[in-house]
Each structure stands twice: as C-alpha cells, then as structure tokens.
PAVEXPA-191800 format. One record per residue (C-alpha): residue in three letters; x, y, z. Coordinates in steps of 0.2 Angstrom, whole numbers, padded with zeros to 4 digits, always signed. Layout:
# residues N
AlaXYZ
...
***
This chain:
# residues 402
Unk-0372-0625+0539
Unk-0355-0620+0547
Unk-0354-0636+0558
Unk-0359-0645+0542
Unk-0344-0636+0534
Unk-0332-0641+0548
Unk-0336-0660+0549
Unk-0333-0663+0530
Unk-0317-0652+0528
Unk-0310-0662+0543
Unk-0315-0677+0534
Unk-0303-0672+0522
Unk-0291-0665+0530
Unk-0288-0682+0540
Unk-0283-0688+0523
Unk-0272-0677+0517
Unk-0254-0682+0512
Unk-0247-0663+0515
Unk-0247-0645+0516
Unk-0245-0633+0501
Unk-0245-0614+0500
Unk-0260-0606+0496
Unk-0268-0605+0479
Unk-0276-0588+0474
Unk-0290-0588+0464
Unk-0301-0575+0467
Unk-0294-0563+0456
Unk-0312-0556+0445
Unk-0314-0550+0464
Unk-0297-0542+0464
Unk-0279-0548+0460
Unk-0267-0553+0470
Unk-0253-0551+0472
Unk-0248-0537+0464
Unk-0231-0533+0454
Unk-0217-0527+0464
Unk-0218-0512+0455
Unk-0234-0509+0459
Unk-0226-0509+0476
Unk-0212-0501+0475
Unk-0222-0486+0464
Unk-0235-0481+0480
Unk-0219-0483+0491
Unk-0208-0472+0483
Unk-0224-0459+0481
Unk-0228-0458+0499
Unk-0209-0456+0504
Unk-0204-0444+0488
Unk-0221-0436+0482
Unk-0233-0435+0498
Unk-0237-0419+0495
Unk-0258-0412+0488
Unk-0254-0413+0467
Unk-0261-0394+0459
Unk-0263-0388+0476
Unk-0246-0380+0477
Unk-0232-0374+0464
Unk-0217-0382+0476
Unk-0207-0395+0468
Unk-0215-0409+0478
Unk-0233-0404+0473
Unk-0226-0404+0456
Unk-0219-0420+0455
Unk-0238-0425+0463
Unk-0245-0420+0448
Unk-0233-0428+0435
Unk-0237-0444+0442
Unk-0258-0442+0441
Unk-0252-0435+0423
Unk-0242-0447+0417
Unk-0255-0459+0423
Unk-0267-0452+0416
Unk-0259-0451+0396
Unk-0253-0471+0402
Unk-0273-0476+0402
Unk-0277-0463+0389
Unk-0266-0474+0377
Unk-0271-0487+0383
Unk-0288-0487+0378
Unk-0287-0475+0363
Unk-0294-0464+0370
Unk-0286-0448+0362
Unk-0286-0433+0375
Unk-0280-0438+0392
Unk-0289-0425+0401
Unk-0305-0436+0397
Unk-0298-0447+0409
Unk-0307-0445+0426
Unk-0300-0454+0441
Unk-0312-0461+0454
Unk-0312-0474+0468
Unk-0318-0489+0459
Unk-0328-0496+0443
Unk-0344-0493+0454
Unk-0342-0475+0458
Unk-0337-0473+0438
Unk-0354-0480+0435
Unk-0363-0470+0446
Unk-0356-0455+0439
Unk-0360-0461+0422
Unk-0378-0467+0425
Unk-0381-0453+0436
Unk-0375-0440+0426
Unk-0385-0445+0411
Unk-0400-0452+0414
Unk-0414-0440+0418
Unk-0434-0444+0423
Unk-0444-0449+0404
Unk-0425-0455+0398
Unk-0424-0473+0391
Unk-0410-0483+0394
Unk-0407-0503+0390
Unk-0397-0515+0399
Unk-0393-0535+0399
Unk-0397-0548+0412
Unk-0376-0552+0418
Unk-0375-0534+0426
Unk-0365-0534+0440
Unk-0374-0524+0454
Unk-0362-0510+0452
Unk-0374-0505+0436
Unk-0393-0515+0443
Unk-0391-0505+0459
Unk-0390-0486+0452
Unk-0401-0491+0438
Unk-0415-0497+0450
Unk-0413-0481+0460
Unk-0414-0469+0443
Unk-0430-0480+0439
Unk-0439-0476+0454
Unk-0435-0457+0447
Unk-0442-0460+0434
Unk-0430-0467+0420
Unk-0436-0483+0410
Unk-0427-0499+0411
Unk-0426-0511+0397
Unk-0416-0528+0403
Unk-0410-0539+0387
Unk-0412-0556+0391
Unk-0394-0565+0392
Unk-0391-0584+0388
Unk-0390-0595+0402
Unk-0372-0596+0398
Unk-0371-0576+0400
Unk-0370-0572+0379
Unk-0378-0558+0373
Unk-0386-0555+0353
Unk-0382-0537+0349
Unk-0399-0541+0340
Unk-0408-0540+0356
Unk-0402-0523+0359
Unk-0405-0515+0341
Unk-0424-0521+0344
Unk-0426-0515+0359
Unk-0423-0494+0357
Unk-0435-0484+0357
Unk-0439-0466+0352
Unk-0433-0460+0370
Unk-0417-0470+0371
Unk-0404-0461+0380
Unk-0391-0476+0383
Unk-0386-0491+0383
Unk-0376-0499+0398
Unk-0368-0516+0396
Unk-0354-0525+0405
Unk-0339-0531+0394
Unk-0338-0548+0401
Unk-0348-0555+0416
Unk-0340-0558+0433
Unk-0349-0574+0433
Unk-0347-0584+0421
Unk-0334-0575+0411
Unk-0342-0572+0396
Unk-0335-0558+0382
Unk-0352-0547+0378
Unk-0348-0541+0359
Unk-0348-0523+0363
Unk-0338-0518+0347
Unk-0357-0523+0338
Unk-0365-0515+0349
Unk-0355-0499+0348
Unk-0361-0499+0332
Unk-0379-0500+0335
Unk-0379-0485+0347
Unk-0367-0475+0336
Unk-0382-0475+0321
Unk-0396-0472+0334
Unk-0387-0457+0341
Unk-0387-0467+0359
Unk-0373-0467+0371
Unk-0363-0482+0373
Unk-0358-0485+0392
Unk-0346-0501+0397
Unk-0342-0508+0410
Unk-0323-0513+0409
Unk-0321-0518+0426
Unk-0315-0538+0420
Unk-0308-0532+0406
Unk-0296-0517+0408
Unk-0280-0522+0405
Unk-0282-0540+0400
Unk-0294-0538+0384
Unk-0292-0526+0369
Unk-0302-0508+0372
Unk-0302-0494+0358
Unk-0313-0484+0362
Unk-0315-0476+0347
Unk-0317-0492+0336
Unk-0328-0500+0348
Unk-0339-0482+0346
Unk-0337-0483+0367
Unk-0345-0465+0375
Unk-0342-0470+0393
Unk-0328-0484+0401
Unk-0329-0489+0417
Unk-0314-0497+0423
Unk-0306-0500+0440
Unk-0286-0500+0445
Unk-0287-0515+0456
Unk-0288-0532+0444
Unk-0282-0533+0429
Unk-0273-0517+0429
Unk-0264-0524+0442
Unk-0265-0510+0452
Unk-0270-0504+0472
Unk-0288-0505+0480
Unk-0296-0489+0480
Unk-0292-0483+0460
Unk-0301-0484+0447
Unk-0309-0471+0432
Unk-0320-0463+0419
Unk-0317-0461+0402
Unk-0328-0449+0394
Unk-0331-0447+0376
Unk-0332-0427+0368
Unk-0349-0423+0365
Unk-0354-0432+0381
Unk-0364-0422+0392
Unk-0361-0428+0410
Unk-0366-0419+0426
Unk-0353-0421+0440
Unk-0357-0431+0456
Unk-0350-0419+0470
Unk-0342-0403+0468
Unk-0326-0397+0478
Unk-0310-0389+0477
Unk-0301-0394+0462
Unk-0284-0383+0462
Unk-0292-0373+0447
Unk-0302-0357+0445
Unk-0303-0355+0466
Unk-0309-0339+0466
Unk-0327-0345+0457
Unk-0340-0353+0467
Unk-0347-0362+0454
Unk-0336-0378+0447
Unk-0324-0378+0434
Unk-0330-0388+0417
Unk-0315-0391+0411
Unk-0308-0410+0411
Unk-0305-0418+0422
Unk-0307-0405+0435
Unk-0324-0404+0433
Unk-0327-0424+0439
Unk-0311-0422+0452
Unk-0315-0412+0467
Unk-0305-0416+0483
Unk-0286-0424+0487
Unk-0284-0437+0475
Unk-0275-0454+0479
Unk-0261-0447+0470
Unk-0249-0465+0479
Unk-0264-0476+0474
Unk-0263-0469+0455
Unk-0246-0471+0457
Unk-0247-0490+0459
Unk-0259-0490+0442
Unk-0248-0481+0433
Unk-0234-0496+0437
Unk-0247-0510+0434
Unk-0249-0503+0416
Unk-0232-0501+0413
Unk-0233-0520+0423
Unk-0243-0524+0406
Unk-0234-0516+0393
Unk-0219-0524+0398
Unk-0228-0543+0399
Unk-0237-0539+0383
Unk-0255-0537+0384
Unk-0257-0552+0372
Unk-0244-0563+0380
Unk-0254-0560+0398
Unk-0272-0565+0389
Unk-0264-0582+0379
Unk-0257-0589+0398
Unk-0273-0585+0405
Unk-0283-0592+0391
Unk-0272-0606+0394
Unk-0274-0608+0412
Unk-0294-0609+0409
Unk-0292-0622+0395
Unk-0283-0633+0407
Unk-0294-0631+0421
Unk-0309-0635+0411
Unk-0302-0647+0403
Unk-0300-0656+0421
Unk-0319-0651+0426
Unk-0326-0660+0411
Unk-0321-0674+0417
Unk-0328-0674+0433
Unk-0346-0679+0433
Unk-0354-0673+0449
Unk-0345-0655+0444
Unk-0357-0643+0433
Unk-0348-0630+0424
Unk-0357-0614+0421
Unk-0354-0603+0404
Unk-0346-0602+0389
Unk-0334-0616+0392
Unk-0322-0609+0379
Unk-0307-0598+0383
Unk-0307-0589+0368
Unk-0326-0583+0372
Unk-0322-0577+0389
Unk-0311-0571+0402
Unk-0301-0580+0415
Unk-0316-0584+0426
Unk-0325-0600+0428
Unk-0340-0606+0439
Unk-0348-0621+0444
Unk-0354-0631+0459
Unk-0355-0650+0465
Unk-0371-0658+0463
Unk-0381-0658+0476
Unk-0367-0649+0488
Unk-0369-0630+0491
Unk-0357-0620+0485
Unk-0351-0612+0500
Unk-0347-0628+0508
Unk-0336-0633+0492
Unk-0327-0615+0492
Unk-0326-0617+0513
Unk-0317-0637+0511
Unk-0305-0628+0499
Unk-0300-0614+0508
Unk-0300-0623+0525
Unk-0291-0640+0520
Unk-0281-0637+0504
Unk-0276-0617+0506
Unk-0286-0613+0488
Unk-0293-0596+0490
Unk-0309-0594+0480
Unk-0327-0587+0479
Unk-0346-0595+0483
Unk-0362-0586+0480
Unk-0369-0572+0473
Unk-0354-0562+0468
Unk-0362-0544+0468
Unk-0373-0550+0454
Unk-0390-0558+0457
Unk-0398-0553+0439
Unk-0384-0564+0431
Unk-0386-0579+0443
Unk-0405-0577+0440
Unk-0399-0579+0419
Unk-0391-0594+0424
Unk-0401-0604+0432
Unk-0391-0602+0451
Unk-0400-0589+0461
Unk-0405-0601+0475
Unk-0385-0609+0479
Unk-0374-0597+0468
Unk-0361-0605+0463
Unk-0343-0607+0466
Unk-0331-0597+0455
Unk-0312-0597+0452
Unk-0300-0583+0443
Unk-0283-0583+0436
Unk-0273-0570+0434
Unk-0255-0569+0425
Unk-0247-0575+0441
Unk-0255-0590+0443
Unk-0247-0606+0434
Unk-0251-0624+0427
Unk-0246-0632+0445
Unk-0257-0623+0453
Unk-0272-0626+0442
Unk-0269-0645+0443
Unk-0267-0644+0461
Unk-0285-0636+0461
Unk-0291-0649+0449
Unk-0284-0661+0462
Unk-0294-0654+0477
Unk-0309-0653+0468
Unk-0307-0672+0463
Unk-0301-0678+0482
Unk-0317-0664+0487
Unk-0331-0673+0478
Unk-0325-0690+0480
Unk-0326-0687+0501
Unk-0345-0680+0501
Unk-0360-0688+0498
***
C-alpha cells in the first residue's frame, strides 16, 4: 500500500505550482497550536512554582497550590458545577472514564451505552462486562444521532448508568444529552458524559443537563497541554477511587482521605500542565465561548459546502454545523482512506487523520469499518484560506487518481 501511496502523491506533486505551510486539521485528536498563554502559563510555572503543591507550607509550594486551585474554581465555573473540590484532575478524558465506569459499575449492575463510543468508554466497558456487569448498546443512526427514546426504553430494573459521548469523534455529531439527563434523573440512574469534543467549545451545565459524571480532557478544546484532563463528580455520587497514595492530607492514616478531591488525587500532580489549562480557559473566556463555536461552525459550512460538490467525495454525518462539532469525515470513492490523508500530508502539507480513529463501534454504525474514513477538524485557529486551500487539494487529489 505504501509504494501505492508514494507513486500517486508523486503524481501530484510533479504538478504542483508551489509550496504552502502546513494546514492542521486534526484538532478532535488534539489541538494545535496552542495559545501563547497556554505557553507562557506552564513556563512561567516550572521557572516560578516548581515546587510539590499541599506537600509543603513554603511559599513556592503555596503558590503550587493556588494555581491547581484557581484551576480548579476556573472549570468548576465553567461547567456549573457548584463546589470546585468536585473537580478531580486526571491525565486524560480516558483515565476520567475509567475512574468513572470503574468506580460505579459493579458485577449484576446494568448499564446502557450508544454505538459512537469512542474506545475510551467500549474498552472499560468490555472489561466490566466480562466481571460481570450488563451492557446495553443503543443503536446510533448511520449519521452518528441518537433518540433519547432509545434509551428511556432500554432501562431496566437493575440499571445503574448510563454512559454516552456528547458528540462523536467521528462524525461529529451533538448526542442530546440535556434529554437524556432528564431521563436518568426520573429513573434515579447516573448520568455519565463523555466531554472530551466538547469541553470548551459547546455549552455544559451540569446541573441543567442533570450530568452526574463529566469526562473531559485539557488537551483540545480547552486549549490546554497533553497530559490534563478531569472528573466532575456530582454529590450523591458514590465513586470508589482508582489508586490510592499520598495525597498531602490526613498522612498519619493509612487508609485514604474521602474528602474531594483528595480522595481521586494521590500522587504529585502536573501542577505546569494544569497550569496551561487553566490559561486555555481563560484563552476562551477571553475569545468568547460563543464567538469560538459560530467561526468554527463557520469553518465546517464552508468546507462542506466545497465537498458537496465534489462527486467522487462521500461525506459522513450530520452534514449540518449547527448539529455537530467542528469534525467532518468522508473518503474518495473507491480510494482508501489512508492513501487520501497520505497524498495530503506528503504533497500539500494538510495534516489530517485516516482510519479508525479510537472508535470501531461508531465506524461499524456508519457503514466504514473495513476503510475508515478520512476525517478533518478545525479549531479557532484555523481560517477560511486554509479551508479552501484543503478544498483545493482534495479537488486536484481526486481529479489525479483513478
């Protein structure tokens, strides 16, 4: 396939008028780049606040602290979500879900999911379900939409949650959570989301959405470092911690502290990495959260407005920026898709993703298990230029292959 690969980008390459800087458009996978105050935050941590935060009453352990704090209220307002200290800071979106699913679910428990999970929630599920917890999948439409309807008629008498992604990785597509929050808050179920496309571009209130558990990462729309990410959990929830460690708290006890967050923190955190979060929200606040989501609605009209009319491109999901994030598959007929992304990325500097995309389940929903598709994202930083130029590529692309 590779060889394959090469011939046709050089085919295209021999016809190509000149060199442009490189388009990035794999943001759903993390964004880039990042603010300069992102940046300048971690720096300005390392060199002035390096020091273990709660492990120490010296000034620079203090000021540690005040940064994990004030990120902490940053995200809490963010969300609505009341008491900061119900903010737990992880690694990632993934390890939130694994807390979450794993700290919940127990063998005869119930739980119900969709069919555009991103393996961040299939994986931990399937391991829970060989322990003995029942699965229900909710069929998707192939465009990645989901009828809350589905879900009401799916509980049963031993459901313990429900665990849905608020938009797909895939194709984009915006689950209706807030109706769904509904259902499980009159069934008495928990109500777990995965935020991970979401945080920080679309709208959360955790409390109007009836959200027990979010899931979010630092690292895309949060704008945010790699390596951040966390765990909002609901009072009333019952949640068994992960691991247990050194916390700063109650040291003289072997057993571990239950007060939040402590209780879901054990170990140094990445006090320069929450740093950086706490900069991309302020990154946001000072954009305008609406302001960020009408560019990059805008950004996706346009390019999908330029796939339509292609006719060898087939365009995967809602196709309608008001129903969906800033992500958009397709693939070339008859071409697979890591060819396409290959030509683009080798010939015309477009940085974007082919396959699978961590998430099997939705490309078996859709119809694209076999090729997977080839996906771009937009972020804030991205611009109309760029998005013809991509147009453009694609165009030139199709027309060269066979």
């Amino acid at each position: 396939m590779r060889n394959n690969e090469e011939e046709s980008a050089g085919a295209i390459l021999c016809n190509r008028q000149e060199e442009t800087q490189m388009i990035y458009l794999d943001n759903a996978a993390t964004t880039w780049p990042k603010p300069e105050e992102t940046i300048k935050a971690m720096e300005e941590c390392i060199r002035n606040a390096g020091a273990n935060p709660g492990r120490g009453g010296h000034k620079m352990s203090l000021s540690a602290g005040r940064i994990i704090f004030e990120t902490r209220e940053a995200i809490a307002r963010l969300f609505n979500a009341g008491d900061p200290a119900r903010v737990v800071f992880t690694g990632n979106a993934t390890e939130s879900l694994n807390l979450a699913l794993k700290g919940i679910l127990k063998p005869g428990d119930h739980v119900i999911t969709s069919s555009m999970e991103h393996n961040a929630v299939a994986r931990p599920l399937y391991v829970l379900k060989n322990r003995g917890v029942e699965v229900t999948e909710v069929p998707c439409s192939p465009q990645g939409t989901l009828d809350p309807g589905d879900i009401a008629r799916a509980v049963k008498r031993n459901t313990k949650a429900v665990a849905v992604v608020h938009a797909s990785n895939v194709t984009g597509a915006i689950i209706p959570v807030e109706e769904i929050g509904k259902i499980t808050r009159e069934r008495g179920i928990y109500f777990i989301v995965d935020a991970a496309q979401t945080a920080g571009l679309l709208d959360i209130d955790v409390e109007k959405m009836n959200i027990d558990i979010l899931a979010f990462t630092g690292h895309k729309s949060l704008y945010g470092p790699q390596g951040t990410g966390g765990l909002y959990i609901g009072s009333g929830v019952l949640l068994e911690p992960l691991i247990q460690g050194g916390t700063g708290s109650k040291s003289e006890s072997l057993e571990q502290p239950e007060d939040l967050p402590d209780k879901f923190e054990s170990g140094t955190p990445n006090t320069p990495g929450i740093a950086g979060l706490g900069a991309g929200i302020r990154f946001i606040n000072s954009k305008g959260q609406a302001w960020i989501r009408r560019h990059e609605q805008g950004l996706v009209a346009r390019f999908l407005d330029g796939l339509e009319q292609m006719k060898k491109i087939e365009i995967y999901g809602p196709k309608d920026p008001a129903l969906q994030v800033p992500v958009v598959s397709i693939n070339v007929k008859g071409q697979d898709s890591s060819e396409i992304a290959f030509i683009l990325d080798k010939v015309f500097d477009i940085a974007c993703r082919s396959g699978l995309h961590c998430a099997p389940m939705a490309h078996k929903t859709m119809g694209t298990l076999e090729r997977g598709t080839v996906r771009f994202s937009f972020s804030v930083f991205n611009t109309e230029a760029e998005v013809d130029r991509t147009l453009e590529a694609l165009e030139r692309t199709v027309a060269e292959l066979p």
